[in-house]
matplotlib code that plots the C-alpha trace (Angstrom):
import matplotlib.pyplot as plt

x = [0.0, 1.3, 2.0, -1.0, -3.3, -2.2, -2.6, -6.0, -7.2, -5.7, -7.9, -10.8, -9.9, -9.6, -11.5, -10.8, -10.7, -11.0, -11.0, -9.4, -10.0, -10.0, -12.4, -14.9, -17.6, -15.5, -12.1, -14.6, -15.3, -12.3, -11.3, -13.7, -13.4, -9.5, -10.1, -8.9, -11.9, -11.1, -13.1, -12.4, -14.5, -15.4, -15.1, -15.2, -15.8, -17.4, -21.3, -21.5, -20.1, -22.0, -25.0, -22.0, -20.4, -23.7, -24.8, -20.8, -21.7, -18.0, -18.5, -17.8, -20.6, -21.2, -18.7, -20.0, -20.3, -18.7, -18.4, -16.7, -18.4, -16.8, -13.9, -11.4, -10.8, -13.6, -14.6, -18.4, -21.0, -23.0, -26.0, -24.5, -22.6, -25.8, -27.5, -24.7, -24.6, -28.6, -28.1, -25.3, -27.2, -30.2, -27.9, -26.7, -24.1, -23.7, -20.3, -20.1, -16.2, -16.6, -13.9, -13.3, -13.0, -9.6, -8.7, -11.7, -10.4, -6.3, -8.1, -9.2, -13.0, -13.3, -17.3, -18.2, -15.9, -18.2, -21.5, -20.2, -19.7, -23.2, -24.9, -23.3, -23.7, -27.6, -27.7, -25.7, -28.2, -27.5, -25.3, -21.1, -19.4, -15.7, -14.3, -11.6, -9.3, -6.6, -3.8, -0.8, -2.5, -2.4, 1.0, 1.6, 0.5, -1.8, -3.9, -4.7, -5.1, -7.6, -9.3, -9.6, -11.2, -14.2, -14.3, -15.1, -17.3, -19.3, -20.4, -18.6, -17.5, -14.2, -11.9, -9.7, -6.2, -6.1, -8.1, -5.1, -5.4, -2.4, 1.1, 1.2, -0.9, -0.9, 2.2, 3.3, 3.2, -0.5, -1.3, 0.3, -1.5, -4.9, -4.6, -3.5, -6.5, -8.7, -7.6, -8.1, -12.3, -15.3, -16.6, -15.6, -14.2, -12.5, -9.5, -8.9, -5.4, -5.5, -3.1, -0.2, -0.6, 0.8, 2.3, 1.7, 4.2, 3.1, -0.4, 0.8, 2.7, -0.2, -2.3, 0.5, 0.6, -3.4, -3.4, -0.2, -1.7, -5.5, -5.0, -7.9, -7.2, -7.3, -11.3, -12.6, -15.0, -12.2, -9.5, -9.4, -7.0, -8.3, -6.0, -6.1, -3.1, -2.6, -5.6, -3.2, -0.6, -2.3, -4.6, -1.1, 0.6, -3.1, -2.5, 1.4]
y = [0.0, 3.0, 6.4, 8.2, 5.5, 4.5, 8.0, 8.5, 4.4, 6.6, 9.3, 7.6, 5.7, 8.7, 9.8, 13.3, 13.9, 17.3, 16.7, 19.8, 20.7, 24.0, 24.0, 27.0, 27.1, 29.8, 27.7, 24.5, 26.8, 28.0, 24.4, 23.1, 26.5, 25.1, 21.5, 20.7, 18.8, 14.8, 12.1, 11.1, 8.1, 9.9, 13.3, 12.3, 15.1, 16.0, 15.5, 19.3, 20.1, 17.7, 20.2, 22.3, 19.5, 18.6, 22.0, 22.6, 22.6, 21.4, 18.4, 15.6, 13.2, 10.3, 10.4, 9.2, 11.5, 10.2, 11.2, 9.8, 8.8, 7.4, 9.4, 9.8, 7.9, 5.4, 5.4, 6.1, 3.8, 1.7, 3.5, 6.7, 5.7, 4.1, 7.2, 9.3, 7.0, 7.8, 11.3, 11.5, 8.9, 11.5, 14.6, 13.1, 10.4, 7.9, 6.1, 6.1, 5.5, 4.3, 4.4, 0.7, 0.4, 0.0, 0.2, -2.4, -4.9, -4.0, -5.2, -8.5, -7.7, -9.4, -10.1, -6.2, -5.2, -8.0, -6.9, -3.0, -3.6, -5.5, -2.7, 0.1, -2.5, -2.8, 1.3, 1.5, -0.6, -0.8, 2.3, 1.5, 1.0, 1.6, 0.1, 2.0, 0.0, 2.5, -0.1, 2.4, 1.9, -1.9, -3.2, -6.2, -8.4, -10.3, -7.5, -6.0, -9.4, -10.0, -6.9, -7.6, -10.4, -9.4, -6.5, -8.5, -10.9, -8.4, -7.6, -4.2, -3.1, -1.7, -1.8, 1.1, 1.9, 4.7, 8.2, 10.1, 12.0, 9.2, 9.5, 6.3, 6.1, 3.4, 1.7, -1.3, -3.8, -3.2, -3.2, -6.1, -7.8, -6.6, -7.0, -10.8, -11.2, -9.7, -11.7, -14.9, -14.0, -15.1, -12.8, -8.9, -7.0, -3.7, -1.9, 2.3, 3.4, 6.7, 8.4, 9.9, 9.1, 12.4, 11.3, 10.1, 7.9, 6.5, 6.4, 4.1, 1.9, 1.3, 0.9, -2.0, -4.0, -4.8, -5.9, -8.1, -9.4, -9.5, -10.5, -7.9, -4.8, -1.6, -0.2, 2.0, -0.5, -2.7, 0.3, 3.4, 6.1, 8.7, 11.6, 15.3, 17.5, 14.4, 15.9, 18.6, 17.0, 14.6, 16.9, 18.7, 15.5, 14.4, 17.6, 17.7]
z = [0.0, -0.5, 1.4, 0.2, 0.4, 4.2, 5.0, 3.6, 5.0, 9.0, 8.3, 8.1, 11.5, 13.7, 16.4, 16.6, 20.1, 22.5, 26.3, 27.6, 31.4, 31.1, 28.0, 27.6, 25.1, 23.5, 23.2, 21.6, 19.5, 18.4, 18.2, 15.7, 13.5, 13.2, 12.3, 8.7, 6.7, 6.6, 6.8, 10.7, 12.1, 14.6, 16.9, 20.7, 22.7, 26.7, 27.1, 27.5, 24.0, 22.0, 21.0, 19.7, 17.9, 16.5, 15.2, 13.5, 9.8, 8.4, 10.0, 8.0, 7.8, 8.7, 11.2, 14.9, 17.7, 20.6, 24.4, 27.7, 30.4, 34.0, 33.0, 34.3, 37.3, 36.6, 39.8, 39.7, 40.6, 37.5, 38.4, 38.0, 34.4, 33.1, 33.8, 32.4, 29.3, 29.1, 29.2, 26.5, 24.0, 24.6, 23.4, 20.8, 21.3, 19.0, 20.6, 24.1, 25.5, 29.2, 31.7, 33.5, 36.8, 36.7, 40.5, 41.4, 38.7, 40.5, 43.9, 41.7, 42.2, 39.2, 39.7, 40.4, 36.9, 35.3, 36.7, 36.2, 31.9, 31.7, 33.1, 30.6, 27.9, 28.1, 29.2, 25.4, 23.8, 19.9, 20.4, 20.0, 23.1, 24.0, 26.9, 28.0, 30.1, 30.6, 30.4, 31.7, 35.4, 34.4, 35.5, 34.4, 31.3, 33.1, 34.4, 30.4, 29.2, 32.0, 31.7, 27.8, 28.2, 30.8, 27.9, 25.4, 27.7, 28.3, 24.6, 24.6, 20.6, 21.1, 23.9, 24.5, 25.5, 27.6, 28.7, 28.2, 31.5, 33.2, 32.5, 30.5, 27.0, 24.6, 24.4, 21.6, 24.6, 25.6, 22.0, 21.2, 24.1, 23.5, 20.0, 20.4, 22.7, 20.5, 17.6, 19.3, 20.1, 19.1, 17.9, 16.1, 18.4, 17.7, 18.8, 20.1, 20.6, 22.6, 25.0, 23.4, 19.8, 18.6, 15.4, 11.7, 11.8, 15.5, 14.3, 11.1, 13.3, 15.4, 11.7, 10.8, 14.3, 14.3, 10.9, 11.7, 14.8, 13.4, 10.0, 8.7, 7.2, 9.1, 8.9, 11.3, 12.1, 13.8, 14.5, 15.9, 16.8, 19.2, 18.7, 19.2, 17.6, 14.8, 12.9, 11.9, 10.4, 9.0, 6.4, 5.9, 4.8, 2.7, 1.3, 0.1]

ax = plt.figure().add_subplot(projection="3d")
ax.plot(x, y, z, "-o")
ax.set_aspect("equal")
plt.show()
């Protein structure tokens, strides 16, 4: 494949992403005013911006409109997610990316993570659901290989790498390991690297290792890349 053609198959597996903390209505604005036109996946942005998101008219359809919820510490009850995820489907929302409970899976409450991703599963309905597992909190290979699989057990679409809000993102090992547990499922199940992809060249690599590990080609159906400031030099690359 060549260089254009992988760099026009990445842009359509982005999730453009904006999760700033110290976002105002009038720096979201700003923000999509500067977004170069490409074909993303999807835009993933907080529940309180998606009317804005929604109503941006350079938005390129049909990408998904996606929003966090449990995030970041993934620390809120199921009640409260599932009424969160209700909420954000009613805005809006098309993709909801939920934060696991990492530190009750860490204690080995293996039952409550189970009982936790049913519950945001059937509040998600037909809606797409990411699982984010935030694998840099994760710290050994056992722990993301464990939490992949409840993921996937519990009918979730995509599991996810990381929030972005921890010092460790996405790394080749936790790729590699939730990729290979992916592969070896019964059924489709997709893959999100997020947390410090801030490169073309980092975003390819990541484009290269699932198809290695899954055998399928790189859609956005299967992969995704959340990303922020990669939008940028991507269209200037599409567009050399």
């Amino acid at each position: 494949m060549t260089n254009l053609l992988r760099l026009q198959q990445l842009a359509k597996l982005l999730d453009v992403t904006r999760l700033q903390d110290d976002e105002t209505n009038a720096s979201f604005d700003s923000w999509l005013a500067s977004l170069p036109a490409i074909p993303a996946a999807a835009y993933c942005v907080y529940p309180q911006y998606l009317m804005s998101l929604l109503n941006w008219p350079a938005r390129q359809k049909p990408s998904a409109i996606a929003t966090v919820v449990n995030f970041p510490s993934g620390d809120l009850s199921a009640e409260r997610v599932c009424q969160q995820i209700k909420q954000a489907l009613s805005a809006g929302a098309t993709e909801i990316d939920c934060v696991l409970p990492y530190n009750m899976l860490l204690r080995g409450e293996y039952d409550e993570v189970k009982s936790f991703l049913q519950s945001v599963r059937k509040a998600c309905a037909g809606s797409c659901l990411k699982i984010i597992i935030e694998s840099g909190e994760l710290t050994t290979a056992q722990q993301i290989t464990v939490a992949s699989e409840l993921v996937i057990e519990a009918g979730a679409d995509f599991i996810k790498t990381s929030t972005g809000k921890v010092p460790t993102g996405v790394t080749e090992e936790a790729a590699r390991i939730i990729l290979t547990v992916i592969a070896a499922a019964k059924r489709n199940v997709g893959f999100k690297a997020s947390g410090g992809v801030r490169t073309v060249e980092q975003a390819l690599k990541l484009v290269e290792l699932y198809e290695e590990l899954t055998g399928k080609l790189a859609l956005s159906s299967g992969l995704r890349i959340g990303a922020s400031a990669l939008v940028y030099e991507l269209a200037e690359r599409l567009a050399e």
